[in-house]
N, C-alpha and C positions, 0 to 999 in steps of 0.2 A: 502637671498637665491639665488643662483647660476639661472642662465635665461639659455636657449637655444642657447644667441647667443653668451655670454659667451665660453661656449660648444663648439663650433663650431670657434670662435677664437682661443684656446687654442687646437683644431684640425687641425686647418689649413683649413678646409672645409667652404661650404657654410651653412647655415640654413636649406634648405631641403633636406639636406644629412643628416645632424642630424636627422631629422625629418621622412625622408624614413629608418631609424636604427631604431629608438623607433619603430614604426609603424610597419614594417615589408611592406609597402606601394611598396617599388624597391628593386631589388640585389644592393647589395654596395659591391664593391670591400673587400676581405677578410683583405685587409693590411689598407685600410681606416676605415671599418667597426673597426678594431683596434683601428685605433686610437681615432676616437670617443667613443669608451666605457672606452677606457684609460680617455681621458676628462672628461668623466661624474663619472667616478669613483675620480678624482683629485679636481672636484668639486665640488663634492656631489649633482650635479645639480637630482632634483626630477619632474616628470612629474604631472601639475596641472591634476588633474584624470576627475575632474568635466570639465573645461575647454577643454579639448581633448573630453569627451564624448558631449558637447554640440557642438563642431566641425563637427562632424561625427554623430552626431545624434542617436549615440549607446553609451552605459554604459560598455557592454559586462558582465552583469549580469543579471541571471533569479533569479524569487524568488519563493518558495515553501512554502507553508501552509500546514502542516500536524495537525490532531488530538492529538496527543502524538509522537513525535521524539524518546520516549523511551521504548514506545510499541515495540517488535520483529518484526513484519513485518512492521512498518514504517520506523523503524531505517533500517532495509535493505534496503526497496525503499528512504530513503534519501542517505545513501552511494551510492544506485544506480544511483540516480540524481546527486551525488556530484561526482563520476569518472568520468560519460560521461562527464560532465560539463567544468571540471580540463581538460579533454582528448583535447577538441575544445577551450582551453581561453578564459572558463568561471565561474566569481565567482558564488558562489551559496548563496543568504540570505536565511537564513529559518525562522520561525515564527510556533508555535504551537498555536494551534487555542482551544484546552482542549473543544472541543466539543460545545461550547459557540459561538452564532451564534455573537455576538455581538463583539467579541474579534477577530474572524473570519475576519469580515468587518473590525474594526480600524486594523489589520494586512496588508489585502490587499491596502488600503489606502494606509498606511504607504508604503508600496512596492512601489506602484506608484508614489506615490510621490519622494523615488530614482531613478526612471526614468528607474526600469529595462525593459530588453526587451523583457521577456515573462514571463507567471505566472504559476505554476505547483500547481495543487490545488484538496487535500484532503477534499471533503467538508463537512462541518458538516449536520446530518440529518436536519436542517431545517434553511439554510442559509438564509441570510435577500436580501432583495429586492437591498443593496447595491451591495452585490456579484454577484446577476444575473444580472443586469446590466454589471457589468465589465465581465461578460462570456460572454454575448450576444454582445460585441463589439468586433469590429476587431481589435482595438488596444488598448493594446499590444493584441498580440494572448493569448490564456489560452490552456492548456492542463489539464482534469481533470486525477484522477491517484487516481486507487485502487476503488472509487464509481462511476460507471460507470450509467449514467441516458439516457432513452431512450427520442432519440430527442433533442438532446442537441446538441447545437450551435455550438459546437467547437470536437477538436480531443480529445479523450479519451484515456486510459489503463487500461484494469482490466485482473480480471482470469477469469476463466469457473467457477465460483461456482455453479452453477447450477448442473450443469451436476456432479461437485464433488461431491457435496453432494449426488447425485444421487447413485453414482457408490461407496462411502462409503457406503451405506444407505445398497445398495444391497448386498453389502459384507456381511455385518451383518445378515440379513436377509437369505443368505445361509446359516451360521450358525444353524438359528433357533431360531435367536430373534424376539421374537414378541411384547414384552411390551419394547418398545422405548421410550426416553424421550428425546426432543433435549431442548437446554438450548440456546431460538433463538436471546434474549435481543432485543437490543430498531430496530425492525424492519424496523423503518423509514431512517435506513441506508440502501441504495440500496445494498450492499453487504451481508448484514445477512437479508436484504428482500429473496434476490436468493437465499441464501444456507435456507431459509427457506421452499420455492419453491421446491427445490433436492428436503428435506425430505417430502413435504408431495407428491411429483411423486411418487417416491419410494415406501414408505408404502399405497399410494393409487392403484398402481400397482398391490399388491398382497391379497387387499383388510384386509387389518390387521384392526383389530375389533378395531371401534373410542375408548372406553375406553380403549384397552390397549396400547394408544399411544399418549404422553403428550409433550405438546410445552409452553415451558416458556417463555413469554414474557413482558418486561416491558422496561418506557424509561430512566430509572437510576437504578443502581446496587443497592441499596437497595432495591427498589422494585423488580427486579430479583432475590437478596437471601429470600427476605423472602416467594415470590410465589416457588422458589425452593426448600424449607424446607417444605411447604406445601404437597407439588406435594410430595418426597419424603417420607412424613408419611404417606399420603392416599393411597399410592400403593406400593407394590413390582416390579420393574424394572429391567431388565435383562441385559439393557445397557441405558448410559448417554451418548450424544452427544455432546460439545459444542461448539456451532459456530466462536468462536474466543479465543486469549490467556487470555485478561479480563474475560472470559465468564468462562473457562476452569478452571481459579485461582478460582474462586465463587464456582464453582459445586464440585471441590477437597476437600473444605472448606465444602460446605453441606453436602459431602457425609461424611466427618471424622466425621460432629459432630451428624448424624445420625447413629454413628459406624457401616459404610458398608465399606469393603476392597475390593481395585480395584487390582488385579482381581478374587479375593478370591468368594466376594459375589455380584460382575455388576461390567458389562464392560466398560472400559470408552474411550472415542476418545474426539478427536479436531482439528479443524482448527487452521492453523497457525505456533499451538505451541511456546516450548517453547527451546531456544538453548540448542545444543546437549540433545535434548531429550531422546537418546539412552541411556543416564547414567541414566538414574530415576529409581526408582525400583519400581514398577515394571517401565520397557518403554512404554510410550504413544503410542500409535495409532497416528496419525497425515496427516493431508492433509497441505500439504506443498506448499505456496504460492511461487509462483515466481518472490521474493518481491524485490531482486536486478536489474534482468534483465526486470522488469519492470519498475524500475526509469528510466534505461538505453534507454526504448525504449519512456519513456516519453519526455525526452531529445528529441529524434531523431524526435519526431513527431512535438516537437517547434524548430529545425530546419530546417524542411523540409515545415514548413507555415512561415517560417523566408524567402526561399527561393522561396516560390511559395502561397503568401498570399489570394490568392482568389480562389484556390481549393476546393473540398467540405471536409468538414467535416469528417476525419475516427475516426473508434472506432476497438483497437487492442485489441483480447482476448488471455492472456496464459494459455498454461494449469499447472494445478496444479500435485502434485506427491501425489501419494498414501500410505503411510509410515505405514504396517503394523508390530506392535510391540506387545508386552506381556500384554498388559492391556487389550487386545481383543481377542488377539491368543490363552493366556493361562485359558483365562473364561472357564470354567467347565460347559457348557448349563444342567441345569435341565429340560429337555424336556419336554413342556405339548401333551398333546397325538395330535398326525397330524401334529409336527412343521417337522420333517422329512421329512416325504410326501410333506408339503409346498417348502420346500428347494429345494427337488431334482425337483419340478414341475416349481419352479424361476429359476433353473439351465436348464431346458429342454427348457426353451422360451428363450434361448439366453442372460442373463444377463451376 
């Protein structure tokens, strides 16, 4: 295998000419800069990757843990981590963690042990004491993304769920839905903790009577269909919410084999959703997370504690978009008597 100084012979140059080229370190004359990439291309000479990064003390690689890579809104926020990434020269490793706290830790492990130089991380609802550890140290930095946790060591990203689910909630509710059902799954995710949050602000805002207002909860998807199927036979519902696209898929599925027609016989929303929503028939309702432009700002926040390592801790929230579609629009309210009155009285206090 071809060396450096090889390179740099067959240039006519010195070695840290060569060296200020690969690196980008000094300007090099454009007609020298030539000829050494002329060299390195004649002799296939290849830069040791490892060897350079323990030079410099940088890899120029961050690594990212997500839940599912193939989830809609993770797969956005990892292209969103992987342009910012690609934009600064830098590689991106990624790793899914499938919810599994323990898969989770051998991933970040394994990160650190390629010596990246910061960690982006999607964490599972009940990470192990190895991963708090590596949040809670300064080095490498961490940036959490998407489950934002209060009081937590390092910089964050997430959305306003809260307040989405809010301002969904209350949409419906002008309407003159009153028998709500949110489909809120394994709550020990700080993300469908908040949007759990919204819905019960909302409906406890306009004081909507506790039985006609059902919240499914459980910490795997089988236990979320079968309390979903439940919930759905003991009551008639006007509208189904559900807190994410897993959640969403579950409740579509409950409701066909309950033979209820969205939006014939309830209404149906979701978080997240699902790409090009707009073509479904009917179209989904949808709170649309800002799942690109928040890898992107993930990114930015483990280069701005790359560059200023003992500053305090931020947590940046986005907001979400409101995407009202025909699964909600075109529900046909069968009014009980006062949901009117209700509406226009949530509409006169400013919602």
């Amino acid at each position: 295998m071809a060396t450096i100084v090889e390179v740099a012979r067959l240039a006519r140059v010195s070695t840290s000419t060569v060296s200020h080229v690969l690196n980008g370190t000094r300007n090099v004359e454009p007609h020298t800069r030539k000829k050494v990439l002329d060299a390195i291309e004649k002799t296939g000479y290849r830069q040791d990757a490892l060897a350079r990064a323990l030079r410099r003390s940088r890899t120029d690689s961050i690594g990212l843990v997500v839940s599912d890579a193939g989830e809609p809104a993770f797969a956005e926020m990892v292209h969103g981590v992987e342009e910012a990434a690609a934009g600064r020269g830098l590689t991106l490793i990624l790793a899914n963690s499938a919810e599994d706290p323990e898969r989770e830790a051998r991933a970040v492990e394994t990160l650190l042990e390629r010596r990246v130089d910061g960690l982006i991380l999607a964490r599972c609802a009940q990470s192990s004491a190895v991963v708090d550890a590596h949040v809670a140290a300064d080095s490498p930095p961490v940036v959490l993304l998407d489950r934002v946790f209060d009081g937590a060591p390092c910089d964050q990203v997430g959305a306003d769920n809260r307040d989405s689910m809010r301002r969904l909630v209350e949409h419906l509710l002008t309407r003159g839905h009153r028998s709500l059902l949110l489909v809120a799954g394994d709550t020990r995710v700080p993300t469908l903790q908040e949007r759990l949050a919204g819905f019960q602000d909302a409906t406890a805002r306009v004081g909507a009577a506790r039985e006609a207002v059902a919240i499914v909860e459980g910490p795997e998807f089988g236990v979320v269909r079968a309390e979903l199927g439940r919930a759905l036979g003991a009551q008639a519902h006007t509208c189904v919410v559900a807190a994410s696209t897993p959640l969403a898929v579950i409740a579509l599925e409950c409701l066909r084999d309950a033979g209820l027609k969205v939006p014939d016989d309830v209404a149906f929303a979701t978080f997240d959703g699902f790409n090009h929503s707009d073509l479904f028939q009917p179209s989904i309702t949808t709170v649309r997370q800002p799942a690109f432009d928040m890898g992107v700002a993930a990114v930015g926040l483990l280069l701005e504690r790359f560059a200023a390592p003992k500053t305090s801790p931020r947590t940046t929230r986005l907001q979400q978009r409101l995407e009202l579609r025909s699964s909600t629009e075109d529900f046909v309210l069968r009014a009980t008597e006062g949901a009117t009155q209700d509406a226009a009285e949530l509409d006169a206090s400013g919602a």
